[in-house]
C-alpha positions as CSV (number, residue, x, y, z in Angstrom):
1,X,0.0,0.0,0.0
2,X,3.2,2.2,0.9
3,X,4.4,1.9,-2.1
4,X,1.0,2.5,-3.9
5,X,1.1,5.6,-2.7
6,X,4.4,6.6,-3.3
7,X,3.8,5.6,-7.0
8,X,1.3,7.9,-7.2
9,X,2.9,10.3,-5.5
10,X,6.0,10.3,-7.6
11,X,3.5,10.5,-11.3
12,X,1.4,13.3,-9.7
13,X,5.2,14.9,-9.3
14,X,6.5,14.0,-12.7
15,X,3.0,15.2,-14.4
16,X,3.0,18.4,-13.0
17,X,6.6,18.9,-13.6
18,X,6.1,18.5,-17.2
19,X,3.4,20.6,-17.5
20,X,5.4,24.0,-15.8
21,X,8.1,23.1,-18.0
22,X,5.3,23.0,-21.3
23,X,4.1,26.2,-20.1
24,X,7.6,27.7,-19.9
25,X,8.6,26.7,-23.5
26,X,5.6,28.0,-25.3
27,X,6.6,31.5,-24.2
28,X,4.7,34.5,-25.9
29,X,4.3,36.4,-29.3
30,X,6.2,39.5,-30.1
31,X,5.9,41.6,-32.9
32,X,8.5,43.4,-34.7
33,X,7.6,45.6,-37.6
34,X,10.7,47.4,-39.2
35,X,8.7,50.3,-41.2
36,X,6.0,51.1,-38.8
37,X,5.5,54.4,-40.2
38,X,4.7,55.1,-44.5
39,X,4.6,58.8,-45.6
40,X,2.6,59.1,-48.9
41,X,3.7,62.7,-48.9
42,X,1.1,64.8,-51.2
43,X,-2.0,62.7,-52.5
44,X,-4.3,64.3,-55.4
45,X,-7.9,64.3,-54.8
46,X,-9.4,61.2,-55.5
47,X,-6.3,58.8,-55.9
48,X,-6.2,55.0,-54.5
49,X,-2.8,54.5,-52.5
50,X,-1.6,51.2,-50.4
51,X,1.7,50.1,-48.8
52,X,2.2,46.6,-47.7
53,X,3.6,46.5,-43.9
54,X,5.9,43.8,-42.6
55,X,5.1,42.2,-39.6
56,X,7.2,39.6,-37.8
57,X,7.1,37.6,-35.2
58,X,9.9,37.3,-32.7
59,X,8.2,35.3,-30.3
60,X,8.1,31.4,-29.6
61,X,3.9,31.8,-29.5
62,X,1.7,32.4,-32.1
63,X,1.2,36.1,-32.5
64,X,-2.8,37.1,-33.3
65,X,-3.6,40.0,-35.2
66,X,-7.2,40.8,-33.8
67,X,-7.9,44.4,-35.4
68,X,-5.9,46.6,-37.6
69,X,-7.2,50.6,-37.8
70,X,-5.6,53.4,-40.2
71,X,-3.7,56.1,-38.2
């Protein structure tokens, strides 16, 4: 019975164990963008203009992009 509950014991251990170091791995996101600021300078009247931003992640975790708004 002693050792029943020293078995136990010792996986109860071992589990949580694993899962603080799981939790310790998967880290979190972090974003890097390089050009965070575009200047179109002067735009005429009724002209379409874009840019294209790049956005990295630097992180170990998945980095979510939940809303975007123009400045």
């Amino acid at each position: 019975m002693k050792r029943l509950i020293l078995f136990c014991g010792v996986l109860v251990l071992l589990t949580l164990g694993l899962v603080f170091v799981y939790q310790a791995q998967a880290g979190e996101p972090k974003v890097l963008i390089p050009e965070p600021r575009w200047d179109f300078g002067l735009i005429p009247g009724g002209s379409v203009v874009s840019h294209y931003y790049l956005i990295k992640n630097m992180g170990t975790d998945v980095l979510k992009i939940e809303s975007v708004r123009p400045g």
